[in-house]
C-alpha positions as YAML, in Angstrom:
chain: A
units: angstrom
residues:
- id: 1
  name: UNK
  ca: [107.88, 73.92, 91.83]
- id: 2
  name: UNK
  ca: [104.23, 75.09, 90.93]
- id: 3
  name: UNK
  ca: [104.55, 78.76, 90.77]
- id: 4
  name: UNK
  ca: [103.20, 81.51, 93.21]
- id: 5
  name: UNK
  ca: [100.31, 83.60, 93.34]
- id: 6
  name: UNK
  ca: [100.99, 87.73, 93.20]
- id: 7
  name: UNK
  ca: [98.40, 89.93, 93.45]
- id: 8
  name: UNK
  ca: [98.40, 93.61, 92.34]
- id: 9
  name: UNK
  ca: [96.54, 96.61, 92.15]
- id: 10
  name: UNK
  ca: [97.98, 99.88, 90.73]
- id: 11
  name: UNK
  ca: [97.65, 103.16, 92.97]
- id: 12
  name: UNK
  ca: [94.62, 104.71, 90.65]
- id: 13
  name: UNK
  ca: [91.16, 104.96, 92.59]
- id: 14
  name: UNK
  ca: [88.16, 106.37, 92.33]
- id: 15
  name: UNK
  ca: [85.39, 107.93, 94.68]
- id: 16
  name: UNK
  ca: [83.83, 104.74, 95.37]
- id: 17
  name: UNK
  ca: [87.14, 103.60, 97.23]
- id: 18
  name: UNK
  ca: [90.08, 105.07, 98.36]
- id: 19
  name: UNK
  ca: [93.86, 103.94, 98.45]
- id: 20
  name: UNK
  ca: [93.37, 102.08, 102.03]
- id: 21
  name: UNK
  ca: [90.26, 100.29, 101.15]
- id: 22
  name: UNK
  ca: [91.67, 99.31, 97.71]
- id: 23
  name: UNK
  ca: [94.25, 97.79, 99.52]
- id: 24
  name: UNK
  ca: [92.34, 96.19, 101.87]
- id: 25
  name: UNK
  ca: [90.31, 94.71, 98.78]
- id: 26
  name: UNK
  ca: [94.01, 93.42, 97.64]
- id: 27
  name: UNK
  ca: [94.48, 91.49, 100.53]
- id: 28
  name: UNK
  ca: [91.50, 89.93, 100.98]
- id: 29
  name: UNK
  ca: [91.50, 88.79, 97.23]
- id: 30
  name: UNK
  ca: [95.07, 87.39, 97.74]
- id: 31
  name: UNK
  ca: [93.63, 85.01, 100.49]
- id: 32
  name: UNK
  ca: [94.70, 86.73, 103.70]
- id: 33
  name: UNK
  ca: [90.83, 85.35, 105.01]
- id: 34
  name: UNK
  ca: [92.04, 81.93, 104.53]
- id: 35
  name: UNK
  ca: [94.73, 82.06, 107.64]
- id: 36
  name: UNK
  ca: [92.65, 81.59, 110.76]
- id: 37
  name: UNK
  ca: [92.97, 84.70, 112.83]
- id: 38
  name: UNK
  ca: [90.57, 83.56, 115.60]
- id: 39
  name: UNK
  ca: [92.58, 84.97, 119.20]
- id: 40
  name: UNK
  ca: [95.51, 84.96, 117.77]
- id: 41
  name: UNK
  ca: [98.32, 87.13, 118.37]
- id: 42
  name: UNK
  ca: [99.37, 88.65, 114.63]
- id: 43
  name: UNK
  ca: [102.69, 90.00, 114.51]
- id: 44
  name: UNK
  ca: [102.75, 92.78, 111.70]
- id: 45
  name: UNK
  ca: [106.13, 93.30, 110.97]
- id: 46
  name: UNK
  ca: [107.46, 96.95, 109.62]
- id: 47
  name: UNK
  ca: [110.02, 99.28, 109.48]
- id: 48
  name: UNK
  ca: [108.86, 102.38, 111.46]
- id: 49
  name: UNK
  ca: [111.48, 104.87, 109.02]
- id: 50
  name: UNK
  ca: [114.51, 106.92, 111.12]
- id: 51
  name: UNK
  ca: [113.19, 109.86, 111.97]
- id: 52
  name: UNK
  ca: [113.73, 112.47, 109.81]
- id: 53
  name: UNK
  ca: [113.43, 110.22, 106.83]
- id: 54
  name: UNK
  ca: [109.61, 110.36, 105.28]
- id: 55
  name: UNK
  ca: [109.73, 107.84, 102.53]
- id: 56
  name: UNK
  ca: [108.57, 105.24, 105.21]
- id: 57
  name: UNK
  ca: [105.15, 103.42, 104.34]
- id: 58
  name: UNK
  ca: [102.54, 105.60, 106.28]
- id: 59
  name: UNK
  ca: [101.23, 104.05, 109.59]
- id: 60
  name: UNK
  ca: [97.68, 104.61, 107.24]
- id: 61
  name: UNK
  ca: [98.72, 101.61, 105.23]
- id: 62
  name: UNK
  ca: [99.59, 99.51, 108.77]
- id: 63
  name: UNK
  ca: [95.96, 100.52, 110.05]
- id: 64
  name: UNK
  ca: [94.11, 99.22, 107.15]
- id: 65
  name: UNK
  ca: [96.08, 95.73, 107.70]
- id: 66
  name: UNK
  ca: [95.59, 95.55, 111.74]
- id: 67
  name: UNK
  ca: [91.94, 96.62, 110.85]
- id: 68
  name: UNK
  ca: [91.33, 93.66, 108.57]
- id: 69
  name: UNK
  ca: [93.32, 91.42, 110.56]
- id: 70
  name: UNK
  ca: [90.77, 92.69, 113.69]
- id: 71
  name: UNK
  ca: [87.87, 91.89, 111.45]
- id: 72
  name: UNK
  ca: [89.46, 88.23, 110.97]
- id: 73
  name: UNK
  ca: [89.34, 87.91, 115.05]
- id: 74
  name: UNK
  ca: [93.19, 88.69, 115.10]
- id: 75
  name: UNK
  ca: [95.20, 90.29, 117.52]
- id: 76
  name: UNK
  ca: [97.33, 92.56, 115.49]
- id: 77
  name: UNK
  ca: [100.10, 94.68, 116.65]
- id: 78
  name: UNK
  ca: [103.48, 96.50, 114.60]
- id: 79
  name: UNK
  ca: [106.70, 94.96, 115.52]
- id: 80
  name: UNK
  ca: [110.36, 95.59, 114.21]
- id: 81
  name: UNK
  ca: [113.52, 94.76, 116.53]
- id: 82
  name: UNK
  ca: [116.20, 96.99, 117.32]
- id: 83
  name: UNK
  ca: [118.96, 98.39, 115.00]
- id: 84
  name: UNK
  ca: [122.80, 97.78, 115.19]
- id: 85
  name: UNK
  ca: [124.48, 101.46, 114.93]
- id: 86
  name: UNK
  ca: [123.75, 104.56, 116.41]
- id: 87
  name: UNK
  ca: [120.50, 106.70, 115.48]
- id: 88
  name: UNK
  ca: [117.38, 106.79, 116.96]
- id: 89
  name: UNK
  ca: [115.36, 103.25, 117.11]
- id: 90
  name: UNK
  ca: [118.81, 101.40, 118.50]
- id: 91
  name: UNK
  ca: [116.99, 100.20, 122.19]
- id: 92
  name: UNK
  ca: [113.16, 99.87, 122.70]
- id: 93
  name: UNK
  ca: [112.64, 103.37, 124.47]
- id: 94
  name: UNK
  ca: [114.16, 105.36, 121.59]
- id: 95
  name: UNK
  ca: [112.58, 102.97, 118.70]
- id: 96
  name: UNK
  ca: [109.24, 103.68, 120.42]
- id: 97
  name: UNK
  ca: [109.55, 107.08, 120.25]
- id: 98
  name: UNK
  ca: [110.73, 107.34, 116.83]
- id: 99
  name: UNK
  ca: [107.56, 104.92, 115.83]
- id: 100
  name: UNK
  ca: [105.33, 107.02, 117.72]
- id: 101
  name: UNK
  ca: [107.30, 110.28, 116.27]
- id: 102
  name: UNK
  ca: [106.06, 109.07, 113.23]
- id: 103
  name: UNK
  ca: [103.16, 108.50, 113.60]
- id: 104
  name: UNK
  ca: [102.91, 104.60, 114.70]
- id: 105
  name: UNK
  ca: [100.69, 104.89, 117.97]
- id: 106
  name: UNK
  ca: [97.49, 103.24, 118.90]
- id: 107
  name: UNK
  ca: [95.18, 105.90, 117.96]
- id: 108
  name: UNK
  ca: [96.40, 106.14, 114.84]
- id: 109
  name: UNK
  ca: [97.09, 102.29, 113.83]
- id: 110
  name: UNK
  ca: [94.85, 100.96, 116.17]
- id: 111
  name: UNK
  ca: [96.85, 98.53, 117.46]
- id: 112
  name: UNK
  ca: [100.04, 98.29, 119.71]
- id: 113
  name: UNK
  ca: [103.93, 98.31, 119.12]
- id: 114
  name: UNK
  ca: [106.32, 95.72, 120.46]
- id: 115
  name: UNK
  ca: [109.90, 96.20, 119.35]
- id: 116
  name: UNK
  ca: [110.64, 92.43, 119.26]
- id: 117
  name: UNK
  ca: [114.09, 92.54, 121.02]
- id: 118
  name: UNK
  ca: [113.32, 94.18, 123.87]
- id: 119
  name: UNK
  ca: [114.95, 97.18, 125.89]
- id: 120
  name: UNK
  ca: [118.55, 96.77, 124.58]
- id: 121
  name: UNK
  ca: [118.05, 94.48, 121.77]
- id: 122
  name: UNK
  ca: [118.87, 90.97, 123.96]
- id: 123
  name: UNK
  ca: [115.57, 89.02, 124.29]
- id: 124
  name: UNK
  ca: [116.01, 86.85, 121.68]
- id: 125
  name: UNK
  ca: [114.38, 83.81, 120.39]
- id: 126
  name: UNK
  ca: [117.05, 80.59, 118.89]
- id: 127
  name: UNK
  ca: [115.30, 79.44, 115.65]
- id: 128
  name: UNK
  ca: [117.11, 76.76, 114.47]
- id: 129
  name: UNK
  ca: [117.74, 76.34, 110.72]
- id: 130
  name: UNK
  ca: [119.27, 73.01, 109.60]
- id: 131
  name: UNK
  ca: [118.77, 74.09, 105.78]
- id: 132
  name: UNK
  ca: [121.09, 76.94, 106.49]
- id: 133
  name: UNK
  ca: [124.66, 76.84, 104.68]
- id: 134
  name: UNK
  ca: [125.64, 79.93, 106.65]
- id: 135
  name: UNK
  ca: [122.78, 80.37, 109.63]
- id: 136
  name: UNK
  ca: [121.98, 77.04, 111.75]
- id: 137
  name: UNK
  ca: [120.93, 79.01, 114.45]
- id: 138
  name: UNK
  ca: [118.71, 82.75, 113.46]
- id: 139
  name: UNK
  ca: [118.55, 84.77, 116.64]
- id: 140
  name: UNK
  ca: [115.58, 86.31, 116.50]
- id: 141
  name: UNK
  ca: [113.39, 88.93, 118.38]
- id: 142
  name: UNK
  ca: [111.72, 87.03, 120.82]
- id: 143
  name: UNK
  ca: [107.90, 88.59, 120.22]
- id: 144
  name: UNK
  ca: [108.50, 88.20, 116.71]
- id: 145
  name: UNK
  ca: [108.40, 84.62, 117.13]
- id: 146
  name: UNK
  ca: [106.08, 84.33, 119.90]
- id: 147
  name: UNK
  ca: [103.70, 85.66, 117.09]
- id: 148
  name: UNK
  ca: [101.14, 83.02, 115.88]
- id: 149
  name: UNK
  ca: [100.93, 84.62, 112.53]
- id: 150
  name: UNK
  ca: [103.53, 86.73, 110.39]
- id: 151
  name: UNK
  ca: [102.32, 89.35, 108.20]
- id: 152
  name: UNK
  ca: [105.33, 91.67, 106.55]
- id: 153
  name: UNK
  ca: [104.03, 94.81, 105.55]
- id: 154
  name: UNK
  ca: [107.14, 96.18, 103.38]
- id: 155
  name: UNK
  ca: [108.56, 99.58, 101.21]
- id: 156
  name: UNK
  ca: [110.14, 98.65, 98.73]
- id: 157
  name: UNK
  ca: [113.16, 100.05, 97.62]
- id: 158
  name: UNK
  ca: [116.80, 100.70, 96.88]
- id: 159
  name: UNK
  ca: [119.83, 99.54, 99.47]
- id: 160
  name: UNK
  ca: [123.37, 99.94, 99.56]
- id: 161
  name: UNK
  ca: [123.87, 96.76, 100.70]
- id: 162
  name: UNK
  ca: [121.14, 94.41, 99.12]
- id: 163
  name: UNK
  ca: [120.52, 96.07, 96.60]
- id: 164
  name: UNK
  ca: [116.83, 96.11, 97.30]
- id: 165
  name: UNK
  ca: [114.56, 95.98, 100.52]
- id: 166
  name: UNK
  ca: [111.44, 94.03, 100.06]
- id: 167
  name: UNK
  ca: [109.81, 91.22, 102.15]
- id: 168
  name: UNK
  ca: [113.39, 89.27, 102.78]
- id: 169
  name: UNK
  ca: [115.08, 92.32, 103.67]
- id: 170
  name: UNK
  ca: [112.00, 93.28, 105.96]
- id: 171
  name: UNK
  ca: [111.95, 89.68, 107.66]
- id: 172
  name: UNK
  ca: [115.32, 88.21, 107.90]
- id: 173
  name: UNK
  ca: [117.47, 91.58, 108.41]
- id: 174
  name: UNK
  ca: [114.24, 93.20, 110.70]
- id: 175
  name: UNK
  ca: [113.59, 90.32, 112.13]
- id: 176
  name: UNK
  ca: [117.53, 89.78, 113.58]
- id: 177
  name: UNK
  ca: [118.08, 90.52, 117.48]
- id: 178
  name: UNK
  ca: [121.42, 92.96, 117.62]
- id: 179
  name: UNK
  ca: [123.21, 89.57, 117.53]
- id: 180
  name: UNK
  ca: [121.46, 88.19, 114.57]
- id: 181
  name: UNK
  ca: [122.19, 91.68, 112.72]
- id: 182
  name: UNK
  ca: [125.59, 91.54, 114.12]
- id: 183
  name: UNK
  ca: [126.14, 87.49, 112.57]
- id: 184
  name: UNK
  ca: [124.57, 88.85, 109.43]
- id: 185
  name: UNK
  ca: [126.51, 91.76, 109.02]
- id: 186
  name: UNK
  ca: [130.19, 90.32, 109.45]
- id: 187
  name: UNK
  ca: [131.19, 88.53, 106.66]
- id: 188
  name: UNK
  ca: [132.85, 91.72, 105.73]
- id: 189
  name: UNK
  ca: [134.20, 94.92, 107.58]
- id: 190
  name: UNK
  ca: [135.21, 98.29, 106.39]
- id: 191
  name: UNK
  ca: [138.32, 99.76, 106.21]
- id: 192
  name: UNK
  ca: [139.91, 103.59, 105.24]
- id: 193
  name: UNK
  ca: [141.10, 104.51, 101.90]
- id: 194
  name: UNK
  ca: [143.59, 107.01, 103.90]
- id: 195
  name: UNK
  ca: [144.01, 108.96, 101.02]
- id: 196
  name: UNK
  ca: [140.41, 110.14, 100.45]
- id: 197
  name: UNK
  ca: [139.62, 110.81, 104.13]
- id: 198
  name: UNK
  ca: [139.30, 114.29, 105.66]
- id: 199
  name: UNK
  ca: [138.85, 113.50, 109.45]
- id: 200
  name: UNK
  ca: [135.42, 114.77, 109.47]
- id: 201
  name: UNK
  ca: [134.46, 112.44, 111.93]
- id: 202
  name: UNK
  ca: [131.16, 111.77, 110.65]
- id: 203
  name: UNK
  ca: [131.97, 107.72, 110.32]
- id: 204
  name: UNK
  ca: [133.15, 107.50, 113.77]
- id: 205
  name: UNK
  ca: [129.61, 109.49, 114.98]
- id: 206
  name: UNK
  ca: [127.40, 106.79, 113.59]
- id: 207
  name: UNK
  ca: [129.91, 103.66, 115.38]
- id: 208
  name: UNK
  ca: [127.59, 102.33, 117.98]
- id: 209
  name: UNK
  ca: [130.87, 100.08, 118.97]
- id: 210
  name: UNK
  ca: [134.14, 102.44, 119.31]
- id: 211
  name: UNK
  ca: [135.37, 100.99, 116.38]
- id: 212
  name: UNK
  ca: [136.84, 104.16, 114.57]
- id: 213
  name: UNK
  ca: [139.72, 105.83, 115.86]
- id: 214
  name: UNK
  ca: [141.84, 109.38, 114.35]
- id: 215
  name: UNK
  ca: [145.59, 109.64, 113.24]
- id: 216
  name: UNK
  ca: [147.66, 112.56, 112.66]
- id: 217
  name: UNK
  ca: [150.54, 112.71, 109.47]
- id: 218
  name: UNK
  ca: [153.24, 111.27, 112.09]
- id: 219
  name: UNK
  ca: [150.64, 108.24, 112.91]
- id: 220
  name: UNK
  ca: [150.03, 109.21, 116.79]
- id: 221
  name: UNK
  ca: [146.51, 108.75, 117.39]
- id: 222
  name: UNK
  ca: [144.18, 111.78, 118.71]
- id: 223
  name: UNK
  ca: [141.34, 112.19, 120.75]
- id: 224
  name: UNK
  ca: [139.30, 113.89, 118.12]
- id: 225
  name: UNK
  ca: [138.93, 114.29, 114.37]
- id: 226
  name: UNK
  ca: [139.91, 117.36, 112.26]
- id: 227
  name: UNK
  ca: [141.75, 118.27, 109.46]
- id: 228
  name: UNK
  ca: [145.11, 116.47, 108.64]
- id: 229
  name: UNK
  ca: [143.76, 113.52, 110.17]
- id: 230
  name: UNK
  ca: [142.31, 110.20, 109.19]
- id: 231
  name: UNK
  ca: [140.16, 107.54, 110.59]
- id: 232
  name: UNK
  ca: [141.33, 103.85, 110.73]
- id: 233
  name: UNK
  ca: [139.21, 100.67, 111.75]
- id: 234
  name: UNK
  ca: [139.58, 98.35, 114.67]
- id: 235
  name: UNK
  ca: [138.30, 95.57, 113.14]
- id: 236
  name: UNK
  ca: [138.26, 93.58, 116.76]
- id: 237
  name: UNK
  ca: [136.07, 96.15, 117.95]
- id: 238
  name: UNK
  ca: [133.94, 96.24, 114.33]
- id: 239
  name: UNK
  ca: [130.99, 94.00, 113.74]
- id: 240
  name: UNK
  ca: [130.88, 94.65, 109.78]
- id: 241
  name: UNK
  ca: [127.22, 96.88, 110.12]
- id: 242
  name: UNK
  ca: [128.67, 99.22, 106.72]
- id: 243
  name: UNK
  ca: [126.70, 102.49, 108.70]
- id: 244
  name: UNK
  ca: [130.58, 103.92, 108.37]
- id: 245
  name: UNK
  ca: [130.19, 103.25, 104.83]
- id: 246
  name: UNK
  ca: [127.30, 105.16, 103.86]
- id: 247
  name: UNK
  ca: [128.46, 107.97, 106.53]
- id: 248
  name: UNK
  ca: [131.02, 108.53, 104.30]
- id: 249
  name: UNK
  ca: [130.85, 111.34, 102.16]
- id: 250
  name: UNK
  ca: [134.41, 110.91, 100.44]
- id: 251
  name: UNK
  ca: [134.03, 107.34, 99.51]
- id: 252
  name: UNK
  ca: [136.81, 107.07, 102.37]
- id: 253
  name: UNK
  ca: [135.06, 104.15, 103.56]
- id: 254
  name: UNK
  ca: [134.76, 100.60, 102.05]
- id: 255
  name: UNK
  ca: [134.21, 96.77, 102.27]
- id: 256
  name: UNK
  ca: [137.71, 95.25, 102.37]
- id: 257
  name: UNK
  ca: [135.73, 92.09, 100.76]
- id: 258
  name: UNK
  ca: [134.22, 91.45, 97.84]
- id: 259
  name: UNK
  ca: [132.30, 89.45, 98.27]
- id: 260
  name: UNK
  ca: [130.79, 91.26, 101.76]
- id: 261
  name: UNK
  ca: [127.73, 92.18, 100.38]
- id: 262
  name: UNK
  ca: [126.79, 88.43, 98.52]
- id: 263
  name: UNK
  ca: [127.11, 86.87, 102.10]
- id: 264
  name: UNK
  ca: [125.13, 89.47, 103.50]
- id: 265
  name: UNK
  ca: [122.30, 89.11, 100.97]
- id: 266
  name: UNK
  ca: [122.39, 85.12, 101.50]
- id: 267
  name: UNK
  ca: [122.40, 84.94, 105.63]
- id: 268
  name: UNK
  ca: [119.54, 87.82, 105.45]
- id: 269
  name: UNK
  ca: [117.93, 85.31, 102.83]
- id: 270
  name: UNK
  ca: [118.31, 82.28, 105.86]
- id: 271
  name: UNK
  ca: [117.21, 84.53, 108.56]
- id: 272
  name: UNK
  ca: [114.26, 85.34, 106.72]
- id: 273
  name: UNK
  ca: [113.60, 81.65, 105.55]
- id: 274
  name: UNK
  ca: [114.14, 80.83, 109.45]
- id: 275
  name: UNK
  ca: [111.85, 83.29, 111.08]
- id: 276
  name: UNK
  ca: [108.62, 82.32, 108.42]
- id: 277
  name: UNK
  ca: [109.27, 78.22, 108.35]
- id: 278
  name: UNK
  ca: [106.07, 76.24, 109.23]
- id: 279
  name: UNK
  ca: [103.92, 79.13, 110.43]
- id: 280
  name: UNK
  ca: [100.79, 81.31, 109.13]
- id: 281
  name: UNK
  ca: [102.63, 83.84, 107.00]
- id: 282
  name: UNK
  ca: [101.11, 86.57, 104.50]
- id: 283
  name: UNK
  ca: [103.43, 89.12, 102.59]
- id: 284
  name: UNK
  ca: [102.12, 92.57, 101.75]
- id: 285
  name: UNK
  ca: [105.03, 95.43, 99.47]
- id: 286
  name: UNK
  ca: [104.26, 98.42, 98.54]
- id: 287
  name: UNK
  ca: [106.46, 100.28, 95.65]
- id: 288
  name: UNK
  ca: [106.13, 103.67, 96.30]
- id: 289
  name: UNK
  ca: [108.43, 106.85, 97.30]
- id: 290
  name: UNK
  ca: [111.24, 104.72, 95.99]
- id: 291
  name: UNK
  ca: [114.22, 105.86, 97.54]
- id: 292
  name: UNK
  ca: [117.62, 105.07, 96.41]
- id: 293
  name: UNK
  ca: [118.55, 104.37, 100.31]
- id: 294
  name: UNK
  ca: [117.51, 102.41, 103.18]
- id: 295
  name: UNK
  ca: [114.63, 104.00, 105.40]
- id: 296
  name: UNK
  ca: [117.27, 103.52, 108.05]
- id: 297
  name: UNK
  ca: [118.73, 106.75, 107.49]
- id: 298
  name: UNK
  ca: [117.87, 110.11, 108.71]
- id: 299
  name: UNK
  ca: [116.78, 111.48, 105.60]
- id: 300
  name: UNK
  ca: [115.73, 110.31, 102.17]
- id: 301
  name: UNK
  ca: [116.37, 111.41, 98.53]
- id: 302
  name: UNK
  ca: [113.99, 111.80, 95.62]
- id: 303
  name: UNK
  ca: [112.13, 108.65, 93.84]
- id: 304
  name: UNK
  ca: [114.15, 107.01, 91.57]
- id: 305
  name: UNK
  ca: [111.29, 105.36, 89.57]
- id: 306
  name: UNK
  ca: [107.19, 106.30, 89.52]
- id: 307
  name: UNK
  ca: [105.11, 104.45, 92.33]
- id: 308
  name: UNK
  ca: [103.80, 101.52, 90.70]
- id: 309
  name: UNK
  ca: [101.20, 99.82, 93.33]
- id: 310
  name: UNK
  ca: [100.82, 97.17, 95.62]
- id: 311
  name: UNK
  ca: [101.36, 93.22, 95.86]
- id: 312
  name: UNK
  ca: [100.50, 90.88, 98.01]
- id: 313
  name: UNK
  ca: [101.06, 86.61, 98.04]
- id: 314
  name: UNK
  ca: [102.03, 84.06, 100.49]
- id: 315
  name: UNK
  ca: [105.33, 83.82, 99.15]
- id: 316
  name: UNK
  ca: [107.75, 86.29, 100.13]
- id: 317
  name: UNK
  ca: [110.37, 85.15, 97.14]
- id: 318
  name: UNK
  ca: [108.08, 85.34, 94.67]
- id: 319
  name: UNK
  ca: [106.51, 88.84, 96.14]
- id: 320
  name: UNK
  ca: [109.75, 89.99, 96.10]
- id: 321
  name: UNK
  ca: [110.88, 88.79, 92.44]
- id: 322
  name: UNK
  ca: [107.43, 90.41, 91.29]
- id: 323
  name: UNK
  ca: [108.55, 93.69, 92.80]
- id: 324
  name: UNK
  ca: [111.97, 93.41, 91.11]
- id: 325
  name: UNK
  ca: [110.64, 92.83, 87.88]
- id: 326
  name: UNK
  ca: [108.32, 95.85, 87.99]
- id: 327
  name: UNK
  ca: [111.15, 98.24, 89.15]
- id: 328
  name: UNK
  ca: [113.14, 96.78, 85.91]
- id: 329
  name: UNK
  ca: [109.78, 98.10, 83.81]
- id: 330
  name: UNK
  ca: [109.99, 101.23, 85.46]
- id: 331
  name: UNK
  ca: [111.59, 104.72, 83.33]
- id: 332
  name: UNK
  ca: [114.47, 106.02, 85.79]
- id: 333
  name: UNK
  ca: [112.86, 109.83, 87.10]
- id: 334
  name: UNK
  ca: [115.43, 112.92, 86.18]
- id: 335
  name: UNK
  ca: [116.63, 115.20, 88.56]
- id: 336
  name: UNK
  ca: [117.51, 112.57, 91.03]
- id: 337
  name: UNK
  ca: [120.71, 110.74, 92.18]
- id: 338
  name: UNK
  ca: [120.56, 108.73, 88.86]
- id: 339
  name: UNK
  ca: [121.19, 111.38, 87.00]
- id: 340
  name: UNK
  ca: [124.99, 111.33, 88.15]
- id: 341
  name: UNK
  ca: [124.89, 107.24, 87.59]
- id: 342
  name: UNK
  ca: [125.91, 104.86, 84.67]
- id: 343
  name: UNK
  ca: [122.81, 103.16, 83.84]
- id: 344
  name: UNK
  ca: [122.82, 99.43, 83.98]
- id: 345
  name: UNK
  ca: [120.49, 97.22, 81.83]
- id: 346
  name: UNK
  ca: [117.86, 99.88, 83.21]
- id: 347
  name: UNK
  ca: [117.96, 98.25, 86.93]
- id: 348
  name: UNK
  ca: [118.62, 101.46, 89.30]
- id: 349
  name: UNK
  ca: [119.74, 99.16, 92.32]
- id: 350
  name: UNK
  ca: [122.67, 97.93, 90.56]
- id: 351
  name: UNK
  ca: [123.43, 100.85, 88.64]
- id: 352
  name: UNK
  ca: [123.59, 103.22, 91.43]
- id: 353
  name: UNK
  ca: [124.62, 100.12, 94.10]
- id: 354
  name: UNK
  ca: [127.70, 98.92, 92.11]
- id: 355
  name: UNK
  ca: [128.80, 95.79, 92.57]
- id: 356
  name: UNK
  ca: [125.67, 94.34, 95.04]
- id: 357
  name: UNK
  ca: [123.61, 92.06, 93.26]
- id: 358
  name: UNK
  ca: [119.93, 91.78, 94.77]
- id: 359
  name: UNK
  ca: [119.41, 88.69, 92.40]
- id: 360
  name: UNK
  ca: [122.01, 86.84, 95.12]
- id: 361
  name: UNK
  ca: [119.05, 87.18, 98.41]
- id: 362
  name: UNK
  ca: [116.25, 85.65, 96.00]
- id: 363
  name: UNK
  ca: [118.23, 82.93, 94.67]
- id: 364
  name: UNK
  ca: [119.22, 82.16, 97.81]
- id: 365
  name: UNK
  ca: [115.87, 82.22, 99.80]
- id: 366
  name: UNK
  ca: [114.81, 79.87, 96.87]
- id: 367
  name: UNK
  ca: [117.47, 77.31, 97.16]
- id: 368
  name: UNK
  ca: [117.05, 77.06, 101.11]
- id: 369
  name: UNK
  ca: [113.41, 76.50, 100.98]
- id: 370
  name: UNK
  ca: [111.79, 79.87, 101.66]
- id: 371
  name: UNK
  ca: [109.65, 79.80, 98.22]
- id: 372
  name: UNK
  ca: [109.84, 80.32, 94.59]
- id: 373
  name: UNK
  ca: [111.24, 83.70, 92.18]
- id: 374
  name: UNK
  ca: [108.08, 81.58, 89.52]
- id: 375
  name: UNK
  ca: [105.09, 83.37, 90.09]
- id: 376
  name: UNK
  ca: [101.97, 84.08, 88.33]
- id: 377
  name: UNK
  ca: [100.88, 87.81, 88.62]
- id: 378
  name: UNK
  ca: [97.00, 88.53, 89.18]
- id: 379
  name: UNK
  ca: [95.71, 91.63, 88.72]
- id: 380
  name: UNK
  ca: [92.93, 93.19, 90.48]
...
């Protein structure tokens, strides 16, 4: 396969032009002007950040896409679907008023937000998948696909269970109705190291499904948690989401597979592959504020590496391969988690993400068709 196009621009500027026209600049030298825009609706699709967290790409960098897809004769407006455990952005109401909490409102983005799924996470599109060995069938916000044109407008960075979010990450897992997060997400489910937990109750706070119950020493179960007791798993009630996991101050909490965490990597990777097959696609990541966890939770630790800059292609593989490799080039900061980490062949995801490999969702996204981890990188 001939290899991909990746553009990139470092985060230096001048006074001639600042950060948002510079990336503007990137995009239109990457070929965004070659999509045609004309009335069409242009689905932008981000992650708005949990409140609390502030690592979250700034809706600054969304307005300076919506305003170039506006100058195309687009329709533009910021999308993400609905998330699968508790917090603040799990039905539309709520995820509105986290985006708009955080600054994600028409006056400041100039353009609209539709969470994809709907008020509670049901309207759903069926996108089927033949190439899938684990998806046939991606259920996907419905606006998402109701979208003429997909643009992913990404932060990279570290997660617990993919080892990295980028462009796949944003698409397939963002793009997945409650259901499609729910038929990503269960390969695996957690259990309780009984040993190691305290009954602090702070798993069974962030089940959205009931899943997490408390014992006492003689095994009779109790309405609340506290100390002596310990949490156990229903795993009829559990839909494999992992939020228990990283809830889990102990390391009480764990995958009772292995293997959990490939399978997750390689349906997100078919999601993803689903949701952009045969339509007008353009992929935008930013590495910057780094952070060694999801912007799903309610707070965020220190940068793990130095911002590097921004890339932009067509291909979402090979955007996302280009962003790997320039983490790998990156020194590890002090005074941050990493500090208290084994160092792995300098990669912070799997150093500090033991035993998730983010190689598995590019490989995968490859082999079922999405694009190509070859790439050629042009810098601007």
């Amino acid at each position: 396969m001939e290899k991909s196009k990746v553009y990139f621009t470092n985060f230096r500027t001048r006074g001639s032009e600042n950060l948002l026209q510079k990336l503007q600049r990137l995009i239109k030298t990457a070929g965004i002007g070659n999509i045609d825009f004309n009335g069409k609706f242009t689905a932008i699709k981000i992650h708005f950040g949990e409140p609390g967290n502030i690592a979250y790409l700034r809706p600054n960098w969304a307005k300076a896409v919506a305003d170039v897809v506006k100058e195309l004769g687009g329709i533009p407006f910021l999308t993400d679907c609905n998330t699968l455990y508790v917090g603040k952005r799990k039905n539309a109401i709520e995820h509105m008023d986290a985006a708009y909490t955080n600054g994600f409102n028409p006056f400041a983005t100039g353009c609209h937000v539709i969470i994809a799924d709907g008020l509670k996470g049901t309207d759903e599109a069926y996108v089927p998948f033949p190439e899938g060995e684990y998806v046939k069938e991606a259920k996907v916000g419905q606006a998402l696909m109701d979208a003429d044109i997909l643009i992913s407008l990404s932060h990279f960075k570290l997660h617990e269970a993919a080892g990295i979010g980028g462009a796949i990450k944003n698409i397939g897992m963002g793009g997945g109705s409650r259901a499609g997060k729910m038929e990503q997400h269960n390969a695996g489910k957690p259990a309780v190291s009984e040993e190691l937990c305290i009954g602090c109750g702070a798993c069974a706070r962030l089940c959205a499904h009931g899943a997490i119950s408390f014992y006492d020493s003689t095994g009779a179960k109790c309405d609340k948690p506290g100390k002596g007791k310990v949490a156990r798993i229903d795993h009829t009630k559990c839909v494999g989401c992992g939020r228990c996991i990283g809830a889990c101050n102990q390391d009480a909490t764990h995958p009772v597979e292995d293997n959990s965490n490939e399978l997750l990597n390689r349906k997100m990777a078919e999601y993803a592959a689903a949701i952009v097959k045969g339509r007008p696609q353009f992929h935008i990541s930013l590495i910057l504020d780094v952070s060694p966890y999801c912007d799903c939770h309610a707070e965020n630790d220190a940068p793990v590496i130095p911002d590097v800059g921004m890339f932009a292609s067509f291909d979402a593989v090979a955007l996302d391969q280009a962003c790997a490799d320039a983490m790998l080039k990156q020194p590890i900061l002090p005074n941050t988690i990493m500090d208290n980490v084994k160092i792995i062949n300098k990669d912070p995801s799997m150093s500090l993400h033991v035993g998730t490999d983010w190689r598995v969702q590019l490989e995968h996204a490859e082999k079922v068709g999405m694009g190509t981890r070859q790439y050629e990188l042009i810098e601007i």
